[in-house]
C-alpha positions in Angstrom: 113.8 -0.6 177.7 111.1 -2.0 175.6 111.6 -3.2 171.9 109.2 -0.3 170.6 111.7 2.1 172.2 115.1 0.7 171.5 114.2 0.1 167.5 113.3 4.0 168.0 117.1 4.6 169.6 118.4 2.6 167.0 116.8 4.5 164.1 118.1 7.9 165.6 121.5 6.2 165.8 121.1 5.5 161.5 121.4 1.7 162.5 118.6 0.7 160.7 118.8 -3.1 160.2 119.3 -3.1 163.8 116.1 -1.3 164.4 114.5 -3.7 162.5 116.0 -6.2 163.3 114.4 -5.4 166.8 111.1 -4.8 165.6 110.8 -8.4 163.6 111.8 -10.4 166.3 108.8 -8.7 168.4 106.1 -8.1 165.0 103.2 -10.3 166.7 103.2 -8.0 169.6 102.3 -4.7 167.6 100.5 -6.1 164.3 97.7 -3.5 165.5 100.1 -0.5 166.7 100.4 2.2 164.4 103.3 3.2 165.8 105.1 0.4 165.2 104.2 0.5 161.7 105.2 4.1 161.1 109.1 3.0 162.9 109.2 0.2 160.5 107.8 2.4 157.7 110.6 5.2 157.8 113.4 2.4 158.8 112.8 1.0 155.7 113.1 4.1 153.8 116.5 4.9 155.0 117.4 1.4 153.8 116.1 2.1 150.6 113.1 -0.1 150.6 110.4 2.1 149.3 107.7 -0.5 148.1 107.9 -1.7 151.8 108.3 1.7 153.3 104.7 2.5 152.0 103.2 -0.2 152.6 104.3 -0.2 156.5 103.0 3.4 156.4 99.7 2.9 154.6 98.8 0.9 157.0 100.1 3.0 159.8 97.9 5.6 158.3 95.1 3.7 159.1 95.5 3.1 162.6 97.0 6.5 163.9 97.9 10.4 162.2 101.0 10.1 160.7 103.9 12.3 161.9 104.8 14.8 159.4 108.6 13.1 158.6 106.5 10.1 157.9 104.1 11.7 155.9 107.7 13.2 153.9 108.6 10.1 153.4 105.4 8.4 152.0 105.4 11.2 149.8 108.8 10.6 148.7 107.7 6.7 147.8 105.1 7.8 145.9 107.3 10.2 144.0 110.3 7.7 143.2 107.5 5.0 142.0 105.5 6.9 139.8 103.2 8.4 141.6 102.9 11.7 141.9 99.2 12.5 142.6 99.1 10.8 145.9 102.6 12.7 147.0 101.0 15.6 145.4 98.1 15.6 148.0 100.5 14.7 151.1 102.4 17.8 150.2 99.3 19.3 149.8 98.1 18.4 153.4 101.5 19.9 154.6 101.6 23.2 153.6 98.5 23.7 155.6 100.4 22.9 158.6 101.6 25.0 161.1 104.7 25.1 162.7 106.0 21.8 160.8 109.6 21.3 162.7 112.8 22.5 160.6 113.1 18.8 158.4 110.0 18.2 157.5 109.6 22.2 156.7 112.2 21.4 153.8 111.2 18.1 152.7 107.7 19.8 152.2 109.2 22.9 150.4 111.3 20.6 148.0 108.1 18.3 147.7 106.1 21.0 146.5 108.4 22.4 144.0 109.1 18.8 142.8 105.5 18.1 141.9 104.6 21.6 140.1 102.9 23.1 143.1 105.2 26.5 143.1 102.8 28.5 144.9 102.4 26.7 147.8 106.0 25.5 147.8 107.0 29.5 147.7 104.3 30.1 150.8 105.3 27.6 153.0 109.2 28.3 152.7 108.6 32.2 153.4 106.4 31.1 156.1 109.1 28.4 157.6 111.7 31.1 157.1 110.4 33.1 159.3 111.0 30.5 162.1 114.5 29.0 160.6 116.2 32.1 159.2 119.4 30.5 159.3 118.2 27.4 157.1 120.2 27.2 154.0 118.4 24.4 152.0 115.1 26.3 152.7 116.7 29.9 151.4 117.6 28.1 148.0 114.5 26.0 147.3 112.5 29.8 147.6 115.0 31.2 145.5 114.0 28.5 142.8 110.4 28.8 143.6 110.5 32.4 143.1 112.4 32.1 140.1 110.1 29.8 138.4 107.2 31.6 139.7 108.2 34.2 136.6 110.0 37.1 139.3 113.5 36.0 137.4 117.1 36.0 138.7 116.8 39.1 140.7 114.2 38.0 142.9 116.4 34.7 143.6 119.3 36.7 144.5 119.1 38.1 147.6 117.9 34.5 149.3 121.3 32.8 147.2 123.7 35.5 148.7 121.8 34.5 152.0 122.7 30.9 151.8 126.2 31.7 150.4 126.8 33.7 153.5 125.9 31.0 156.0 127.4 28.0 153.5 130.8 30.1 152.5 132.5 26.8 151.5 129.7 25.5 149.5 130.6 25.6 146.0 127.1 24.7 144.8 126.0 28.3 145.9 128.7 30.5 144.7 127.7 29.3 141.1 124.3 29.2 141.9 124.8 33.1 142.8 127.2 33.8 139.8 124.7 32.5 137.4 121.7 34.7 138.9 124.1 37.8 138.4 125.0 36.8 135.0 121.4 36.4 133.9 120.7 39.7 135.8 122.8 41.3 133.2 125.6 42.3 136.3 128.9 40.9 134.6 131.5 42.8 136.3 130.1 41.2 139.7 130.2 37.6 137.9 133.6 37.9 136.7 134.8 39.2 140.0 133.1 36.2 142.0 134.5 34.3 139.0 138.0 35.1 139.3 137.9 34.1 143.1 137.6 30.2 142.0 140.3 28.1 141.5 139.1 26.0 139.0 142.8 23.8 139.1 142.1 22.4 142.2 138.0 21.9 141.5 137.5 17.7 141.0 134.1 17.9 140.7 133.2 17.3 136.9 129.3 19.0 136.9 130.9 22.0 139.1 133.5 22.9 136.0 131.3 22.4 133.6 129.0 24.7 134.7 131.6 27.0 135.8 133.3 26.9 132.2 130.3 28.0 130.6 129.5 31.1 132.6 133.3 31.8 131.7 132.5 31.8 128.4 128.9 33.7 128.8 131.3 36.4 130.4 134.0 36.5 128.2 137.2 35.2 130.6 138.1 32.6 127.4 141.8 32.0 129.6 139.8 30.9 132.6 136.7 28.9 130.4 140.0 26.6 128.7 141.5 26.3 132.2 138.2 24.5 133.1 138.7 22.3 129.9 141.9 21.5 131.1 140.8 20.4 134.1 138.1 18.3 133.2 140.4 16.3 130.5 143.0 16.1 133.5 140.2 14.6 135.6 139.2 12.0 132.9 142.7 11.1 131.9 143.1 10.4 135.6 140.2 8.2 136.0 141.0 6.1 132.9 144.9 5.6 133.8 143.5 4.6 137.3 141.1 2.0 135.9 142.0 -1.6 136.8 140.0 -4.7 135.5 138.1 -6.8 137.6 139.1 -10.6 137.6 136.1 -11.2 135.8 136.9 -9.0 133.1 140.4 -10.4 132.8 139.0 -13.6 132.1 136.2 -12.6 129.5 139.1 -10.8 127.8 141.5 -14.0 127.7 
């Protein structure tokens, strides 16, 4: 196995400093190999290096057509550094691709939501839909983008049940849906979806406080303070829990 092809085994694996790791020891053979370039590119995104990540694909860019996950994850450097004209027009260039594969369909949708271009975002996710029916993420970033394209909660709704239905256990969704019925004016179907939470054995902070405030825009004031409970439970937890660090001992000696 060449090095080109084990850093790319590597990546699939997520064992990124591995991969390049692999591709450092060999860099003067492919200092003119876009491909190369691109591997080390998106290795160093998954590490977190974005300032690296696009410069390694910049100058992949010059030398070969970028894949489309690589052109998602240039974009996503420029976004999380300031710069979102340049991801704008990668996103751009995406949308008027077709048949992107499932990931970078997403990543494009999100993208083009992220950076104001609702339109486009809505188009290409009804268009990548059509190929991925069963694609949660994609059913819920449509849903928003309809929903900020001015149709309102109702036109968000049927995609949301969709996504519930294929992500049952994914409490994200059920409030996503509950707040679309709510703002639909269709109370008696929030409170019913309400009621079917257990919001005692809920730890995650954001969930119940979201949650306790469509209780209260419906009315169920028991179930709202239950969610109070719960989150001053959680915080007395995490503050009984806390231990010093040795550090702090000593600054406080």
């Amino acid at each position: 196995m060449d090095f080109y092809a084990l850093a790319a085994d590597l990546f699939r694996q997520e064992r990124y400093r591995q991969a390049l790791h692999v591709l450092q020891r060999h860099h003067d053979r492919w200092v003119d190999d876009g491909h190369c370039w691109q591997l080390a590119g998106q290795i160093q995104f998954s590490l977190g290096e974005l300032a690296a990540a696009a410069r390694m694909l910049e100058t992949a860019a010059m030398l070969i057509p970028l894949s489309a996950a690589a052109q998602c994850r240039l974009a996503e450097c420029y976004l999380r550094t300031q710069r979102p004209d340049l991801a704008a027009c990668i996103y751009a260039h995406l949308a008027e691709i077709e048949n992107l594969d499932e990931v970078s369909a997403v990543d494009a949708v999100r993208g083009l939501l992220r950076v104001d271009a609702i339109g486009d975002g809505v188009d290409l996710g009804l268009r990548s839909l059509r190929r991925f029916r069963e694609n949660h993420r994609l059913l819920t970033l449509v849903a928003d983008g309809l929903e900020r394209s001015g149709l309102g909660p109702q036109a968000a709704l049927p995609l949301l049940l969709q996504a519930e239905r294929l992500q049952p256990k994914n409490l994200q969704y059920k409030i996503a849906v509950i707040k679309r019925l709510v703002e639909a004016g269709r109370r008696l179907d929030a409170v019913r979806r309400l009621r079917a939470i257990e919001v005692e054995s809920l730890d995650c902070v954001a969930s119940l406080q979201r949650l306790r405030l469509l209780l209260a825009a419906c009315g169920e004031v028991a179930r709202a303070e239950a969610c109070h409970a719960r989150l001053a439970q959680i915080e007395y937890e995490a503050v009984s829990s806390y231990r010093p660090t040795d550090e702090e001992d000593a600054d406080n000696s």
